[in-house]
C-alpha positions as CSV (number, residue, x, y, z in Angstrom):
1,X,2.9,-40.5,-68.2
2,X,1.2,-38.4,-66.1
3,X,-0.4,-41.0,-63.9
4,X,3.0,-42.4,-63.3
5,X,4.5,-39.1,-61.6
6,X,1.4,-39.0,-59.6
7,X,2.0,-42.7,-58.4
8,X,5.7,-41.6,-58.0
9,X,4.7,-38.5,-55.8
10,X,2.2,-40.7,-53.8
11,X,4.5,-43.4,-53.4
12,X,6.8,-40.9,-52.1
13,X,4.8,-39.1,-49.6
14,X,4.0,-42.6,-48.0
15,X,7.3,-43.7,-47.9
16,X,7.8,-40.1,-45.9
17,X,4.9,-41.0,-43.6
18,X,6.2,-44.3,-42.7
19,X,9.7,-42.8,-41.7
20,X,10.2,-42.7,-37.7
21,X,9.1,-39.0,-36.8
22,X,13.1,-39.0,-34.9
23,X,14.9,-39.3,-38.1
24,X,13.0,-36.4,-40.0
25,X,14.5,-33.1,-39.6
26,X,12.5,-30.1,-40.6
27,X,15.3,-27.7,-42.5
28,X,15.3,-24.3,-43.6
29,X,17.6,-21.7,-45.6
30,X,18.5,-18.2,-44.7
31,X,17.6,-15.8,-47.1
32,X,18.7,-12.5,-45.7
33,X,21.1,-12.0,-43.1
34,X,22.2,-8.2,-41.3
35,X,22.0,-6.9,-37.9
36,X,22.5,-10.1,-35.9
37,X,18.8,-11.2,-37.0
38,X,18.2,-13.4,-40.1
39,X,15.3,-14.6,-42.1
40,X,14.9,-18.4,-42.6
41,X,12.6,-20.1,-45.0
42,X,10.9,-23.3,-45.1
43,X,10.5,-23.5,-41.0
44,X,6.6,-23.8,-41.5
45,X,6.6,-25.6,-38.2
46,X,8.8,-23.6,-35.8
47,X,7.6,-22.0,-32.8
48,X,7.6,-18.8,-31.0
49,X,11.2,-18.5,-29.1
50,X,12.2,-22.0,-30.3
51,X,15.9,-22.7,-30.7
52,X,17.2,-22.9,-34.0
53,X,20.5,-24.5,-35.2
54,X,23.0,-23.0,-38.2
55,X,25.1,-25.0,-40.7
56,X,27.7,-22.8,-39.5
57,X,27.7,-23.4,-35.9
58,X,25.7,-21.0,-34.8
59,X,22.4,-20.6,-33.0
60,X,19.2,-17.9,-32.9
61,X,16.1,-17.8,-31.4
62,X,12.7,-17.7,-32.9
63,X,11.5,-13.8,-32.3
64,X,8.7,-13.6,-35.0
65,X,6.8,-15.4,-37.2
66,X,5.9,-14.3,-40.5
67,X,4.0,-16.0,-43.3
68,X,6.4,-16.9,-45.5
69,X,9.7,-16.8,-43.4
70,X,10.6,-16.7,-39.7
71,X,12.8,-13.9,-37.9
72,X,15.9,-15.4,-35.9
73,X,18.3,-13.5,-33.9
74,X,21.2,-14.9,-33.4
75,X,23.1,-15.6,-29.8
76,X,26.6,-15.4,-30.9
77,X,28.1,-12.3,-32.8
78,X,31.4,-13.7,-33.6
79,X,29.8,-16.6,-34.9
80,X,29.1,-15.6,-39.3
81,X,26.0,-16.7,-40.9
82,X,25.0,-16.5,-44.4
83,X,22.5,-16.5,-46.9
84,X,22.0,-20.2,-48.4
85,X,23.2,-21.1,-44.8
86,X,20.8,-24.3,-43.8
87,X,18.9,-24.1,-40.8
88,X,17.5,-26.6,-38.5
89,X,15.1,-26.7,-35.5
90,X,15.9,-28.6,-32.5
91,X,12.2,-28.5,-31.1
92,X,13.4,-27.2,-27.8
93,X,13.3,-23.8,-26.3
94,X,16.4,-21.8,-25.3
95,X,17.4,-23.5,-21.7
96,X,19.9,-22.2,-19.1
97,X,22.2,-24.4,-16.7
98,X,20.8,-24.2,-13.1
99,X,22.5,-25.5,-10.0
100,X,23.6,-24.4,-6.4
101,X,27.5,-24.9,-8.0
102,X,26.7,-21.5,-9.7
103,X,27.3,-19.5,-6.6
104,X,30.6,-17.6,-6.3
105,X,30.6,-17.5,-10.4
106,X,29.9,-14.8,-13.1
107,X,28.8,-16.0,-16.1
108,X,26.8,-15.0,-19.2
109,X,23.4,-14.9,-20.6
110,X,24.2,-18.1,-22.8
111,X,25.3,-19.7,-19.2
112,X,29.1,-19.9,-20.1
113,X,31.3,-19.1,-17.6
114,X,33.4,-15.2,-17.5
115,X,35.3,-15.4,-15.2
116,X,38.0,-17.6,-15.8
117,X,37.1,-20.7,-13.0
118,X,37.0,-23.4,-15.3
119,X,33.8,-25.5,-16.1
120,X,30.4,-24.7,-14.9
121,X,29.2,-27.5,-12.1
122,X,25.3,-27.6,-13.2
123,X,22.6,-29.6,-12.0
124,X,20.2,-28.9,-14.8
125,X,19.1,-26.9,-17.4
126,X,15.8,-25.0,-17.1
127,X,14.1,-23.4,-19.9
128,X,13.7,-19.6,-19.3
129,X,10.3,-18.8,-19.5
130,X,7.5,-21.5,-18.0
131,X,4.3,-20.9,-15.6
132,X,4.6,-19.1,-12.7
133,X,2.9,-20.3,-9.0
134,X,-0.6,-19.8,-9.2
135,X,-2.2,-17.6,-6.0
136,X,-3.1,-21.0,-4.4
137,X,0.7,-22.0,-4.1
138,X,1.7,-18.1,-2.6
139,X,1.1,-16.7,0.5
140,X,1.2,-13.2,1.9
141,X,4.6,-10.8,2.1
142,X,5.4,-10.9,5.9
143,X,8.7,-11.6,6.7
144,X,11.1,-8.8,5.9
145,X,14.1,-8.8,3.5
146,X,17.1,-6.5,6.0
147,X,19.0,-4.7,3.3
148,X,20.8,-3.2,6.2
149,X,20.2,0.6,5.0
150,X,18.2,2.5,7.6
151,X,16.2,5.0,4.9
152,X,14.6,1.9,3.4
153,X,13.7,-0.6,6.2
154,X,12.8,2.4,8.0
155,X,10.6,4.3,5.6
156,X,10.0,1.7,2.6
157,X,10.7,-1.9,4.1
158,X,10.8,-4.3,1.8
159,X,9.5,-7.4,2.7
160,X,10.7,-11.7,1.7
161,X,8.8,-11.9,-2.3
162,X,8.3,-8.5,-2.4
163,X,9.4,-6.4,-6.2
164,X,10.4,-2.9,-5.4
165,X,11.3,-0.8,-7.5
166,X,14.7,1.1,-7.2
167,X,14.2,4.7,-9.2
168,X,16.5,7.5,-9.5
169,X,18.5,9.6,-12.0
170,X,21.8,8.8,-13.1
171,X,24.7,8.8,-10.2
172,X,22.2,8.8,-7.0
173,X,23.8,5.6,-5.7
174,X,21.5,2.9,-6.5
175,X,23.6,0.8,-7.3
176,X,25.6,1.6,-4.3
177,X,22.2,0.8,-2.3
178,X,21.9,-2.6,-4.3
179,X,25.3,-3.6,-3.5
180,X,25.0,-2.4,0.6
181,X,21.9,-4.8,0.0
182,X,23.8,-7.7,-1.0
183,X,26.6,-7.1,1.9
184,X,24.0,-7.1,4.5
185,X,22.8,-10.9,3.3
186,X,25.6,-12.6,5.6
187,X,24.2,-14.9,7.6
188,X,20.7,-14.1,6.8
189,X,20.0,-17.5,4.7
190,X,19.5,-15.6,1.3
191,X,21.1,-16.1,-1.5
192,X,21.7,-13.3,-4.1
193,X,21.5,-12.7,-8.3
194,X,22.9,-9.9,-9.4
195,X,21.9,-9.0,-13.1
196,X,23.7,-6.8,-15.1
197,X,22.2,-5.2,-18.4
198,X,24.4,-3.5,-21.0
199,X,26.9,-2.8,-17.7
200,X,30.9,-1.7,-18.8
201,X,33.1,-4.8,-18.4
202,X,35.1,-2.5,-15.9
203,X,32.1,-2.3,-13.3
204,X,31.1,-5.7,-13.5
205,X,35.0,-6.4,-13.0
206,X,35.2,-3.2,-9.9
207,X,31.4,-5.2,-8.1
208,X,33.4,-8.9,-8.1
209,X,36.1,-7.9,-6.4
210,X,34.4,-5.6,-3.5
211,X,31.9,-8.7,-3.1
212,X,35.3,-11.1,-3.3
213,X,36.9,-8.7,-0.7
214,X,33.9,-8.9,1.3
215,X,33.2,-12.7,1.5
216,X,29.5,-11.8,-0.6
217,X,30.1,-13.7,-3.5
218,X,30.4,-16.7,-1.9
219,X,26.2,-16.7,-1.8
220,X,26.0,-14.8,-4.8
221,X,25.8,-15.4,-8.6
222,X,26.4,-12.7,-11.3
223,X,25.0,-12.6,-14.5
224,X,26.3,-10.2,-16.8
225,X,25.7,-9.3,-20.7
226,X,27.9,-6.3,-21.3
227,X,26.6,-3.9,-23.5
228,X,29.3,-4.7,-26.6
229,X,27.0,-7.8,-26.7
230,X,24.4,-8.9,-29.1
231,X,21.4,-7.3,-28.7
232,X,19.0,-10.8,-27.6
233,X,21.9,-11.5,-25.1
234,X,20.4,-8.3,-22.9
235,X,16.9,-9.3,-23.7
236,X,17.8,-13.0,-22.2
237,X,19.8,-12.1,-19.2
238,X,17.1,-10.9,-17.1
239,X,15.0,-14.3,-17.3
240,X,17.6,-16.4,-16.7
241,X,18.4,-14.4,-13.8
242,X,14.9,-15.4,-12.2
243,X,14.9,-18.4,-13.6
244,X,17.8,-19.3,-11.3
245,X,16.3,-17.6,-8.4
246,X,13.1,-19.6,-9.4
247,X,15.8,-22.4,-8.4
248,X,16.9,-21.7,-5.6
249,X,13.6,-20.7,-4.2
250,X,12.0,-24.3,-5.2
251,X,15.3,-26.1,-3.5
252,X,13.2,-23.9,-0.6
253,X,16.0,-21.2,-0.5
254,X,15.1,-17.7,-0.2
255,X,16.4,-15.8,-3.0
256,X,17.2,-11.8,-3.8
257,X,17.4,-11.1,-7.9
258,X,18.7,-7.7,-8.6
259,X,18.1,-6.4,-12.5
260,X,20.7,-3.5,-12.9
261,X,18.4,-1.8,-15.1
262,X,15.7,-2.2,-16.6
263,X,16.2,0.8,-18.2
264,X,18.5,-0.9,-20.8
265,X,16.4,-4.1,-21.1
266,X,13.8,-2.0,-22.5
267,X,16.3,0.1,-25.1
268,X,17.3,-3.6,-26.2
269,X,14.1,-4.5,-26.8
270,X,13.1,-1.6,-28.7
271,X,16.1,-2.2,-30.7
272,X,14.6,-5.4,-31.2
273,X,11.2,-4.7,-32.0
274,X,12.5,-1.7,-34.5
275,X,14.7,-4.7,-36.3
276,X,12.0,-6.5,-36.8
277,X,9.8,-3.8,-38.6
278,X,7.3,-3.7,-35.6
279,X,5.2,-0.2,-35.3
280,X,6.6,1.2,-32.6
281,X,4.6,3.3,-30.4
282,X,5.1,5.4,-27.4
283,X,8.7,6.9,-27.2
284,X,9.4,4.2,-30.8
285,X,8.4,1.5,-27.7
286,X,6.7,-1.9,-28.8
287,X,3.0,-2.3,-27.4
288,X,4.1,-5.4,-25.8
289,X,6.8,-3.8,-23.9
290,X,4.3,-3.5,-20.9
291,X,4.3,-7.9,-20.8
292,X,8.3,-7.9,-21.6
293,X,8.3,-6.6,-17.7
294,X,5.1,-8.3,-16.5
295,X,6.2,-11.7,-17.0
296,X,9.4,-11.0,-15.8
297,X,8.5,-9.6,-12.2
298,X,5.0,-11.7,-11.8
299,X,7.4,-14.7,-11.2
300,X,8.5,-13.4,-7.6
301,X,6.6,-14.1,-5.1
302,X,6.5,-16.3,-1.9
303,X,5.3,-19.9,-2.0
304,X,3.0,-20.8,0.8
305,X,6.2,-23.5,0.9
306,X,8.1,-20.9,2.8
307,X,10.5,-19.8,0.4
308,X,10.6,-16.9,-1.3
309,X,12.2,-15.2,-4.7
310,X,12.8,-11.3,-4.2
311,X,13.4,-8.8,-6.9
312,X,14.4,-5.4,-7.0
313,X,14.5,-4.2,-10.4
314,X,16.1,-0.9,-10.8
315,X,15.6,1.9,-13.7
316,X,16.9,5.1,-14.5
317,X,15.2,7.9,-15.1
318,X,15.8,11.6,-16.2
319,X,15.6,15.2,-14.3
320,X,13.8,13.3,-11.5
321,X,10.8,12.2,-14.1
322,X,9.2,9.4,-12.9
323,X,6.5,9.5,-15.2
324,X,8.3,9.0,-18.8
325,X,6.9,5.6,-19.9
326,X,9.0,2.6,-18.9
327,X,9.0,4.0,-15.3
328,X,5.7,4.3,-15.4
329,X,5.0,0.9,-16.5
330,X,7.1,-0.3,-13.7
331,X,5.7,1.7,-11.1
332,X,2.4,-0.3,-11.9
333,X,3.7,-3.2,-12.2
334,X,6.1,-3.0,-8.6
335,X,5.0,-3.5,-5.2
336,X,6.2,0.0,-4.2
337,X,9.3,2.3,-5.4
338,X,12.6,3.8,-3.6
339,X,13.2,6.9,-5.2
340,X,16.6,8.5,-4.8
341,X,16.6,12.2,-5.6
342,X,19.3,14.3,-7.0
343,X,18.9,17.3,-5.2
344,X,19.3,15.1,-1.6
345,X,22.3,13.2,-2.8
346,X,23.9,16.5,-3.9
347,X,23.0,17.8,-0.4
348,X,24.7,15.0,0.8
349,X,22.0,12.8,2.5
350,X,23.6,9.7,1.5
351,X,21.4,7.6,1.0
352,X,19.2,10.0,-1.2
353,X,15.7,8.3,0.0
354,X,13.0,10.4,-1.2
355,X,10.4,9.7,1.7
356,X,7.6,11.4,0.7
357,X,8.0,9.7,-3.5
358,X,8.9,6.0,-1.7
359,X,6.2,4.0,-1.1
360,X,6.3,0.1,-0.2
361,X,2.9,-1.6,-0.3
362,X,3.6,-4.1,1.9
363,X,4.2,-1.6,4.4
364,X,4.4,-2.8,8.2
365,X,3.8,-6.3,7.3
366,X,7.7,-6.4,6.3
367,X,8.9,-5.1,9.8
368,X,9.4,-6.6,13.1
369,X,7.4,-5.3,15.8
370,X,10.5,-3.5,17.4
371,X,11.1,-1.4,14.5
372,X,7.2,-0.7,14.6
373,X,7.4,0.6,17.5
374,X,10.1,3.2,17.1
375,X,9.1,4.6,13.6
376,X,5.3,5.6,14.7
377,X,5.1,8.5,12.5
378,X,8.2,9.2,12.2
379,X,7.4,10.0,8.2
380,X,5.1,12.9,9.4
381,X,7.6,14.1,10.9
382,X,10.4,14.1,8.3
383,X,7.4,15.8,5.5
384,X,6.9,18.5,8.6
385,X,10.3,18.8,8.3
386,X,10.8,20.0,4.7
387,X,7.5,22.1,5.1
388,X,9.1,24.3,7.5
389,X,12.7,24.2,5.9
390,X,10.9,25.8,3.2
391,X,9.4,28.7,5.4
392,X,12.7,29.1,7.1
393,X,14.3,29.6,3.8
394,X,12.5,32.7,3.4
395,X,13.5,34.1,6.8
396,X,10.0,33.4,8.0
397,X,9.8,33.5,12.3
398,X,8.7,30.2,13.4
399,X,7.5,29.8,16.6
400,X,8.8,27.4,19.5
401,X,7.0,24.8,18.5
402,X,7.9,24.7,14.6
403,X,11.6,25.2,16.2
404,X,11.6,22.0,17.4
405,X,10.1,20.0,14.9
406,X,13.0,21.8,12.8
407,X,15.3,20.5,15.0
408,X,14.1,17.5,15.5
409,X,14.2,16.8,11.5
410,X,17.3,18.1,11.2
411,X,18.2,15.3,13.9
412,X,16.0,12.8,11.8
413,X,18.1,13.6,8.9
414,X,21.6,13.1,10.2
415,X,20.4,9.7,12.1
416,X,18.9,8.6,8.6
417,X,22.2,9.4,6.9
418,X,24.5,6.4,6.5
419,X,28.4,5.6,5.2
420,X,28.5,3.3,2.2
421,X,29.5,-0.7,2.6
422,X,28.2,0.1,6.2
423,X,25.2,-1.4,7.1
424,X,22.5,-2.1,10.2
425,X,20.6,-5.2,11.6
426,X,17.3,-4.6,12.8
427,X,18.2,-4.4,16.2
428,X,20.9,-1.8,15.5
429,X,18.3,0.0,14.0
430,X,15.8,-0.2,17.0
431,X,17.9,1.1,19.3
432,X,19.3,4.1,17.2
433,X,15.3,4.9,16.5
434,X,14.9,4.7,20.2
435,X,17.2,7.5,20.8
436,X,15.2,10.1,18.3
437,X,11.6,8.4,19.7
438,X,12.6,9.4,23.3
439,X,13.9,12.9,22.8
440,X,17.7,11.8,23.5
441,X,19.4,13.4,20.4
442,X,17.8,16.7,21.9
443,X,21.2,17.9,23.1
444,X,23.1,16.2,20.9
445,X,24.8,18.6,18.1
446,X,23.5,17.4,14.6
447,X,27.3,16.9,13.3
448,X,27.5,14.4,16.4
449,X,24.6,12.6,15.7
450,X,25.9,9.6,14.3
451,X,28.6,9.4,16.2
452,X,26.1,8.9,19.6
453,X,24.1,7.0,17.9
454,X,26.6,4.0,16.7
455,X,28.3,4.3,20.4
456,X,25.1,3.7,21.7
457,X,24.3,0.5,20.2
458,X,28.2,-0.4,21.2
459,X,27.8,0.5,24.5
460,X,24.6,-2.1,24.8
461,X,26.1,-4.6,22.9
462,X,28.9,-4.6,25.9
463,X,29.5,-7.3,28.1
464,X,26.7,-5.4,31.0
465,X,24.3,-4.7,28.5
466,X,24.5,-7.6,26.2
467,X,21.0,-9.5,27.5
468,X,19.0,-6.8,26.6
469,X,20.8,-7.1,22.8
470,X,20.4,-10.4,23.0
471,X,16.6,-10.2,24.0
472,X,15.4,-7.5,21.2
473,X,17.6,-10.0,18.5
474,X,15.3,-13.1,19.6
475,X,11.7,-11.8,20.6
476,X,11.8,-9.1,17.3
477,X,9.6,-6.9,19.8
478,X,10.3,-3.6,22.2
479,X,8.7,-4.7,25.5
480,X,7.5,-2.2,28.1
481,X,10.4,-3.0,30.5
482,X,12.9,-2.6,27.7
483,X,12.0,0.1,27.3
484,X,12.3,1.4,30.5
485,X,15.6,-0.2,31.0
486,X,16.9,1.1,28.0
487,X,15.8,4.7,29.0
488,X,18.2,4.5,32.1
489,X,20.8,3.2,29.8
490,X,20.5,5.8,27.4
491,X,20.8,8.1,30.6
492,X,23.8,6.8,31.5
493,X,25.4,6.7,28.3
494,X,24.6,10.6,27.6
495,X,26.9,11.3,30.5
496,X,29.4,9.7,29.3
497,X,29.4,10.3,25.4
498,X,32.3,12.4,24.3
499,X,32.1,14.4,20.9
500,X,34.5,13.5,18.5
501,X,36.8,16.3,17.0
502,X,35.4,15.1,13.9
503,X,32.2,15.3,12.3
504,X,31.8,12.1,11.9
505,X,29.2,11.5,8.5
């Protein structure tokens, strides 16, 4: 009797070997369910972030494997599972729809459209995390990425491939800066991803419709997982964000990705992590919460193709502590940082640029020669100027010369300063910078500032002065002759400038 089950159990085994691998399904059952994460047994097989299919209808992904039993979250929170549900792998990872259709749409992390358009048009589906371009396929940062916001191209460009980190406290305006960013992209052959993370419905409702008004969202795709949603929906969003931009840039498209924050990525994960009875470590983060961001930013760059994927992540901090632990992280991770400071916005310098905490690493390779040549030390300048605003503060006597450095900063400032949804090319930018370079905002009153300065650049872009527009726009550089005909312009303009009664920024 015995010998016959063992034939029997052979016999069946064989026939289970012989079976085409297609028709076998490897199956397992849920055994606990609760928090939007469930534990299946019996996938011996699965793999790490490997889609999983429920009886039920709905779907997880693979976040841990354990020895007996696997850990799923699950993608849809409307969607029940329960315990004696059957599970089966698909032996596929999780894969989002890519396409150039996408642009001028908002959809979700799952790739489902939100906003109320109809069908997505997709060209393919791409799973969310693969290899990145190796150092052989990238080449340098050199070509600069406008965001059309003096403070920053000035002070911290920000160059085509580049990840720089956006960093302030709560209410500083950088989102306003991101979304100034994304205005400024008309024309300039890039096409924009804006990520939102555990954003209210209302905002993400408030940014279509000023990028609508504008004509932006016709380049531009929004990505949005709200934070009423599951919990691996703002863990997703942010890679299929890039992996969209990773799109774009290999149809050889330069691409801008925005993650709006990272701040809330990290909570997610945490939440995560915490779920899944991981020791949690600095501020109850994972240890791996250092990679969660690697990966994710390592995948910008610019291909020695040409094209190029840009991110800006931002992250928000508290009392102006950039040093708490996800900052840090990111700091390290960046390319450089724009720090927008509290007690600047309040002072309203709008926007709050920090110059003396910003720091781009690609520097000078990410300008054009023209702006080069205007901004030569121009940084030394602005930290001279809030040395000595400190000493004048206390009523200390400066002396001519610290007077007009003051002055001079104080002229800095106002030039720096800049209305929202208003933004600069670089040529604009040149010839404003050639106004404080050259000593012509001297006797101009720091309320007019502005005012010149935009009148200026009108009065060159006029019908007598339009070549020499036209000339800084396609040579990028500030000849010596510009110069010198810009100088007798300027000269000529000063006489006939006219303060406005108000003013102005």
């Amino acid at each position: 009797m015995e010998k016959n089950n063992i034939d029997l159990v052979s016999l069946f085994e064989q026939s289970l070997r012989d079976l085409p691998e297609e028709k076998l399904e490897e199956i397992g059952i849920v055994v606990q369910v609760g928090d939007n994460i469930c534990r299946v047994h019996g996938l011996s097989n699965a793999v790490y972030h490997e889609l999983i299919d429920f009886e039920g209808g709905n779907q997880g992904i693979v976040m841990q494997l354990d020895e007996d039993t696997v850990s799923i979250f699950l993608l849809h929170s409307t969607i029940p599972v329960n315990e004696r549900e059957v599970a089966k792998r698909t032996g596929s990872v999780f894969k989002t729809p890519v396409g150039m259709h996408l642009l001028g749409r908002v959809i979700n992390a799952m790739g489902q459209p939100i906003d109320g358009l109809g069908e997505l048009k997709v060209d393919d589906h791409w799973p969310i995390e693969h290899e990145i371009p190796g150092i052989i396929d990238r080449s340098p940062v050199n070509q600069p990425l406008e965001t059309g916001t003096m403070a920053v191209d000035v002070l911290v460009p920000i160059g085509r491939g580049q990840r720089e980190l956006i960093i302030g406290n709560r209410n500083t305006g950088k989102t306003s800066l991101i979304v100034d960013t994304i205005l400024h992209q008309r024309d300039q052959n890039m096409l924009c991803i804006y990520v939102a993370i555990g954003q209210r419905q209302a905002n993400i409702a408030r940014l279509v419709r000023l990028l609508q008004e504008n004509g932006a969202l016709d380049y531009t795709v929004i990505i949005s997982a709200e934070a009423s949603e599951a919990v691996l929906n703002q863990y997703l969003v942010p890679y299929v964000g890039c992996t969209l931009g990773e799109y774009f840039r290999e149809q050889g498209r330069d691409a801008l990705v925005i993650y709006d924050d990272l701040s809330n990525h990290a909570v997610a994960y945490r939440e995560m992590s915490l779920l899944l009875r991981r020791a949690p470590g600095r501020e109850a983060y994972p240890g791996d919460v250092f990679y969660l961001h690697s990966r994710l930013l390592e995948r910008a760059g610019k291909l020695a193709t040409g094209s190029s994927l840009t991110a800006l992540p931002i992250v928000q901090i508290q009392s102006d502590d950039i040093t708490s632990y996800i900052p840090t992280n990111l700091i390290s991770i960046t390319d450089g940082q724009v720090f927008l400071d509290t007690q600047l916005f309040n002072q309203g310098i709008r926007p709050a640029v920090n110059a003396e905490l910003s720091v781009s690493r690609v520097g000078g390779a990410a300008q054009t020669k023209a702006i080069k040549r205007m901004t030569k030390a121009l940084r030394l300048e602005l930290a001279q100027y809030h040395e000595l605003l400190d000493f004048a503060q206390f009523g200390t006597e400066l002396d001519e010369v610290a007077k007009k450095r003051l002055a001079r900063g104080e002229r800095a400032i106002a030039l720096l300063k800049q209305p929202q949804y208003v933004t600069y090319n670089f040529v604009d930018q040149t010839l404003m910078l050639f106004l404080l370079r050259y000593d012509f905002l001297e006797t101009v009153k720091v309320p007019h500032v502005h005012a010149f300065v935009t009148q200026f650049v009108s009065y060159v872009k006029s019908v007598y002065y339009e070549d020499i527009y036209r000339v800084i726009l396609e040579t990028t550089d500030l000849s010596d002759e510009m110069i010198a005909r810009l100088t007798t312009v300027a000269k000529e303009f000063g006489k006939l400038f006219v303060a406005p009664e108000n003013n102005g920024v």
